[in-house]
Wavefront OBJ file of the C-alpha trace (Angstrom):
o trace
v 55.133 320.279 128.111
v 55.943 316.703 129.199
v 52.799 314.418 129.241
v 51.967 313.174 133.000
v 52.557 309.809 133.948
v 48.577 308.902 133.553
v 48.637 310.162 130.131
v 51.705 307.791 129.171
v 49.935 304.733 130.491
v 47.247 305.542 129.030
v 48.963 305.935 125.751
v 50.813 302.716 126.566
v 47.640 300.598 126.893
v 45.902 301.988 123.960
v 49.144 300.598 121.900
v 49.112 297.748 123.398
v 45.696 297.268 122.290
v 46.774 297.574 118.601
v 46.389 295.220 115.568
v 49.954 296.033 113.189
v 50.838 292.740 112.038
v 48.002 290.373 110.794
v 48.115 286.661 108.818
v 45.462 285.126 106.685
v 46.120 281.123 105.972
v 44.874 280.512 102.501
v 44.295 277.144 100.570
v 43.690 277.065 96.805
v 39.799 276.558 97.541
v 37.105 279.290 96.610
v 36.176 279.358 99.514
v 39.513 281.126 100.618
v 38.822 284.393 98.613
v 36.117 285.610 101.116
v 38.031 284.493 104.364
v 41.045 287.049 102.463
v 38.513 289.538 101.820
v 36.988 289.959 105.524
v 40.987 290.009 107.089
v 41.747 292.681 104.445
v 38.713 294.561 105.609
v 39.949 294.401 109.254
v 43.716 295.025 108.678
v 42.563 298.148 106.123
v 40.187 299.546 109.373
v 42.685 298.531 111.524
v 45.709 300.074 110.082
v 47.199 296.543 110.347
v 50.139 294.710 107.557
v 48.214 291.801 106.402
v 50.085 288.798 104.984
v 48.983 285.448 103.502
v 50.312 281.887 104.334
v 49.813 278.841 102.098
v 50.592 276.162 104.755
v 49.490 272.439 103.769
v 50.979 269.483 104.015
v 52.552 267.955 100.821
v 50.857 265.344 99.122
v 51.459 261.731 99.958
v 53.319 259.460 97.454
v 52.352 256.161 99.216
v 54.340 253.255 98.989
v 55.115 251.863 95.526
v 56.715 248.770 94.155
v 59.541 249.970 91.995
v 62.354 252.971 92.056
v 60.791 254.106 88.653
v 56.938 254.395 90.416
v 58.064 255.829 93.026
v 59.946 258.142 91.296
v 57.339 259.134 88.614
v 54.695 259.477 91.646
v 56.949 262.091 93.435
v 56.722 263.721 89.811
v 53.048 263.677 89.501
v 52.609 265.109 93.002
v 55.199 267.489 93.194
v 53.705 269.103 90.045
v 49.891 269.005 91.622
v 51.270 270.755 95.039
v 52.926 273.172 92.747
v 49.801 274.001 90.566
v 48.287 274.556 94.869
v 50.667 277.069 95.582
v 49.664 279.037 91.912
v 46.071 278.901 92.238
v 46.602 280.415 95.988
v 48.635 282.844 94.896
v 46.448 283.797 92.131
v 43.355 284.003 94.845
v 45.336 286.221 97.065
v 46.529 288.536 94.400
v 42.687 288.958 93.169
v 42.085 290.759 96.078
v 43.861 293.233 94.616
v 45.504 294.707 97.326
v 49.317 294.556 98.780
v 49.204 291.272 100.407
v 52.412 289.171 100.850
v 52.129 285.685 100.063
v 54.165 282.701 100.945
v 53.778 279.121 100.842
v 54.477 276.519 103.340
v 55.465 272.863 102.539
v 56.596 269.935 104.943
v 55.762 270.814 108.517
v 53.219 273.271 107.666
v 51.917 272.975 111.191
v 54.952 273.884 112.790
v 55.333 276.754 110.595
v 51.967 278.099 111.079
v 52.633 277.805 115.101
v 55.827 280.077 114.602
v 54.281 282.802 112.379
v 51.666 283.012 114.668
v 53.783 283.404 117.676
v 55.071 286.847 115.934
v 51.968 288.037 114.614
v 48.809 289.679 116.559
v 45.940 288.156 114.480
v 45.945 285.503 112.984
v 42.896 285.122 110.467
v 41.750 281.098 108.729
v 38.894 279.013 107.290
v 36.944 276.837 109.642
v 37.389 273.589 108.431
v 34.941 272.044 106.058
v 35.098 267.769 106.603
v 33.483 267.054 103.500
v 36.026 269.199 101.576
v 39.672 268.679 102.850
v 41.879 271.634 102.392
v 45.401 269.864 102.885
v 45.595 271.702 106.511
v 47.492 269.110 108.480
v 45.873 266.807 111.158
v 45.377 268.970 114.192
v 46.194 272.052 113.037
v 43.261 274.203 114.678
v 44.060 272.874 118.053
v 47.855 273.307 117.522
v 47.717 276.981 117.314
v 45.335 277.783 119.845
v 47.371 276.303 122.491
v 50.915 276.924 121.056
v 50.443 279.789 118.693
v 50.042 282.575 121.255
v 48.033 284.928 119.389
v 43.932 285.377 118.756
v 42.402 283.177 115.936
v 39.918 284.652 113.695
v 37.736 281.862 112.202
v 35.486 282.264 109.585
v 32.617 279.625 108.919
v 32.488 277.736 105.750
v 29.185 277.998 105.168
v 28.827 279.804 101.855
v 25.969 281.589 103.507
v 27.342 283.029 105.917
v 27.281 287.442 106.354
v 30.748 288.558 106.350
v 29.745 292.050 105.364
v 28.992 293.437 108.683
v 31.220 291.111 110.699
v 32.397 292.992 113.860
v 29.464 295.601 114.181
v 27.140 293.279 116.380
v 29.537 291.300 118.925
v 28.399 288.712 121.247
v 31.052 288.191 124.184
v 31.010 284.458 125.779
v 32.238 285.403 129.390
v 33.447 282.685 132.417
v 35.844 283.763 135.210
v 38.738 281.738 134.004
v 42.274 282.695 132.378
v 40.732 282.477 128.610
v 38.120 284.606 128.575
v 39.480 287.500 130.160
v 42.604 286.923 127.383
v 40.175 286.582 124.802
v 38.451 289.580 125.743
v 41.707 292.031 126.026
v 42.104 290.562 123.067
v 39.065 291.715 121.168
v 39.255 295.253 122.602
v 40.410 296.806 118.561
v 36.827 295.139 117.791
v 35.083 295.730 120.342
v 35.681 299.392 120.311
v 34.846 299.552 116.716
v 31.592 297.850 117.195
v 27.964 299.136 117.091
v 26.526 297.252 119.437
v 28.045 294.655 122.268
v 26.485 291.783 124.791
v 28.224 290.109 127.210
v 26.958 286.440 127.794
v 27.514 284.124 130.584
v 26.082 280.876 131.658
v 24.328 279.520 134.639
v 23.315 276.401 135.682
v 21.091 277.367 138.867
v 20.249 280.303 140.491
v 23.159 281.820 142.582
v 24.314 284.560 145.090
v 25.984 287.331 145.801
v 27.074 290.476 142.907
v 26.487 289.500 139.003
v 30.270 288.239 137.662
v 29.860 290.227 134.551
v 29.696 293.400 136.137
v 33.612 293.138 136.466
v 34.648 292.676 132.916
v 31.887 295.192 132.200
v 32.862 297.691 134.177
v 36.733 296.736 132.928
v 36.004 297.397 128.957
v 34.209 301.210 130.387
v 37.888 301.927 131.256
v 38.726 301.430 127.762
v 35.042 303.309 126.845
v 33.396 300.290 125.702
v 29.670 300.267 126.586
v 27.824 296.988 126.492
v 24.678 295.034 127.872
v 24.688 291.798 130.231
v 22.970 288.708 129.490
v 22.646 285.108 131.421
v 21.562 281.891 129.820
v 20.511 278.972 131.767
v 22.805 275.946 129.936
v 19.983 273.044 128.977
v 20.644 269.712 131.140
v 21.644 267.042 128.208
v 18.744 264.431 128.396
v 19.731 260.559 129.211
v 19.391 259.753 125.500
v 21.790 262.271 124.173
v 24.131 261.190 126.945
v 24.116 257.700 125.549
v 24.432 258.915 122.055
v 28.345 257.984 121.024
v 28.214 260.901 119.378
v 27.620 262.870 122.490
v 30.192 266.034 123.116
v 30.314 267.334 126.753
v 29.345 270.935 126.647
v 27.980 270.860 123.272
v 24.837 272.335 124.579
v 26.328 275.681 125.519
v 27.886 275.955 122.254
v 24.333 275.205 120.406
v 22.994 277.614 123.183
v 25.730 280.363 122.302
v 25.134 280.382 118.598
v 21.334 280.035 119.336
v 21.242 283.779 120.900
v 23.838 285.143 118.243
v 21.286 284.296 115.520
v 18.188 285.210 117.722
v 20.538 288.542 118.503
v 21.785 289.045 115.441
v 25.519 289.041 116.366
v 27.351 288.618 113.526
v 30.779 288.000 115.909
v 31.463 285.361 119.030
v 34.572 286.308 120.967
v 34.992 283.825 123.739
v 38.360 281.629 125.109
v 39.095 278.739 123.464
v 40.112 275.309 125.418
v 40.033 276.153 128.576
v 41.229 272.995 130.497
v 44.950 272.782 130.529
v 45.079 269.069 128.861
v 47.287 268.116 125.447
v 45.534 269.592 122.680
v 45.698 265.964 121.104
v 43.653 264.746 123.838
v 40.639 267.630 123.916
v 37.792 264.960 122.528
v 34.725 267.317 123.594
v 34.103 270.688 125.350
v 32.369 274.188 124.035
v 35.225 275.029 121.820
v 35.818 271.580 119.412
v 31.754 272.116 119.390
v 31.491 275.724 118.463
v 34.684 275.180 116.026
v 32.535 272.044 114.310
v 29.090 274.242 114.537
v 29.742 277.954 114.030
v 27.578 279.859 112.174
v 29.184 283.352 112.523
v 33.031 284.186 112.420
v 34.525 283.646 116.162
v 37.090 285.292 117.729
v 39.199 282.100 120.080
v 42.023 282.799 122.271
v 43.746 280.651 124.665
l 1 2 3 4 5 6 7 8 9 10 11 12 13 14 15 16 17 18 19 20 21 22 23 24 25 26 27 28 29 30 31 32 33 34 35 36 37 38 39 40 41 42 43 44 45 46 47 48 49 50 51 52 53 54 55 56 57 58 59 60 61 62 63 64 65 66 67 68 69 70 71 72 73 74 75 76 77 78 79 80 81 82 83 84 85 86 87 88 89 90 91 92 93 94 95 96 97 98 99 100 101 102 103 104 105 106 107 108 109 110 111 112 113 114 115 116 117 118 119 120 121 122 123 124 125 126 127 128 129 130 131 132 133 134 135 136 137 138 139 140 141 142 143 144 145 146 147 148 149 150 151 152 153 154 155 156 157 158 159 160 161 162 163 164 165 166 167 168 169 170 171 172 173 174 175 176 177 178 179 180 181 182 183 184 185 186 187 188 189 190 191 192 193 194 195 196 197 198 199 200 201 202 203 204 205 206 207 208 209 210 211 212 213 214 215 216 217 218 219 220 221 222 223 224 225 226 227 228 229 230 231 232 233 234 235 236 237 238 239 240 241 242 243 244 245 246 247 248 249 250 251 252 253 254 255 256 257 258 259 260 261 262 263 264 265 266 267 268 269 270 271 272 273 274 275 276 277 278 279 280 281 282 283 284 285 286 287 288 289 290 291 292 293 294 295 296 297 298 299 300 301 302
């Protein structure tokens, strides 16, 4: 008996909503073996081939005075970017599972944007500025523009709970292209997860039907359940306007992780850059804050 055309869209968007191919970028820091542990835990519940990408830039020579300098330089740092590669390798084969490893030299950017464009998650380290990893300048922004595909980021901060990541998610919601991406994106998680809230902000009160009734009653189709909550985003005082470290929006990112600690979420999933400018030129905004600030992993797409 033939399966009625309902049935085989149903079947078609519940495939669609599936993780297969995921990618972890690694560095040689310790710090790397727990952001390869939580996207083996997700590939393993997710059924999903999980691979591992070692993709820094080489290091720099500099400029020397002599042939022989120059040439016993490239020696010296051809062997250190070497020893990188081994000690990644090594921290991806402790996990002791079947993860692929490769390594990425020279345009590493470039050839992170490409493996992302053929994978469907793709799973890295927030970046730490007091520890540089060798990620080249830009990276971050670079694949959440061009890469196509979800970015998991986990936070640096050694104390951060990866344990339970994706039972208690906290969905940032505005009626614009990259949250409703970000969202279909999250629906493997979502539908996994114990518990679900769906956050919006408002600056004054307003009228007419509550906006997150659509994308709630959207993820029921897909038998999601989850509550609604609005935050009122704090007016930035003169002072911290005049600050020259002032970032526009960086109040509703302090206010979003504020409520995931206060809720205990121990997952953001929210759109990342959503103002169609050169990724170069994105100075300020909710995402470069909650990618600077985050306390819990976050889920970005674009």
């Amino acid at each position: 008996m033939s399966a009625s055309p309902v049935q085989c869209l149903e079947d078609e968007m519940a495939a669609s909503s599936k993780i297969k191919s995921m990618v972890v970028h690694v560095n040689d820091k310790p710090r790397s073996a727990q952001v390869v542990a939580l996207a083996q835990r997700f590939a393993q519940a997710l059924g999903a081939h999980l691979a591992a990408v070692h993709a820094v830039a080489p290091s720099n020579t500099g400029a020397y005075l002599s042939p022989e300098a120059a040439s016993l330089a490239l020696d010296l740092h051809e062997g250190e970017d070497q020893r990188r590669v081994q000690r990644a390798a090594e921290l991806v084969k402790a996990a002791g599972a079947d993860i692929s490893f490769r390594s990425e030299m020279g345009d590493s950017a470039e050839a992170m944007v490409q493996i992302a464009r053929n994978c469907d998650l793709l799973v890295m380290s927030q970046q730490d500025p007091q520890v540089p990893d060798g990620s080249a300048d830009g990276l971050i922004g670079r694949l959440l523009v061009s890469g196509g595909c979800p970015i998991l980021f986990v936070p640096y901060v050694n104390d951060t709970p990866l344990a339970r990541c994706g039972e208690r998610v906290l969905v940032a919601w505005t009626d614009k292209r990259e949250s409703a991406r970000a969202l279909r994106d999250a629906l493997p998680f979502l539908q996994r997860a114990k518990h679900i809230e769906l956050v919006r902000f408002s600056e004054s009160a307003e009228l007419g039907p509550e906006p997150l009734l659509r994308p709630q009653a959207y993820l029921r189709l897909h038998g999601i359940e989850c509550t609604l909550k609005v935050l009122h985003q704090r007016e930035p005082s003169l002072g911290e306007r005049l600050m020259s470290s002032f970032m526009p929006d960086a109040s509703v990112a302090e206010a979003l992780l504020s409520h995931a600690a206060d809720s205990d979420s121990d997952l953001i999933v929210m759109g990342g850059y959503g103002l169609t400018r050169l990724w170069e030129l994105v100075l300020g905004g909710v995402t470069r804050s909650m990618l600077h600030s985050m306390t819990v992993p976050v889920l970005m797409s674009h």
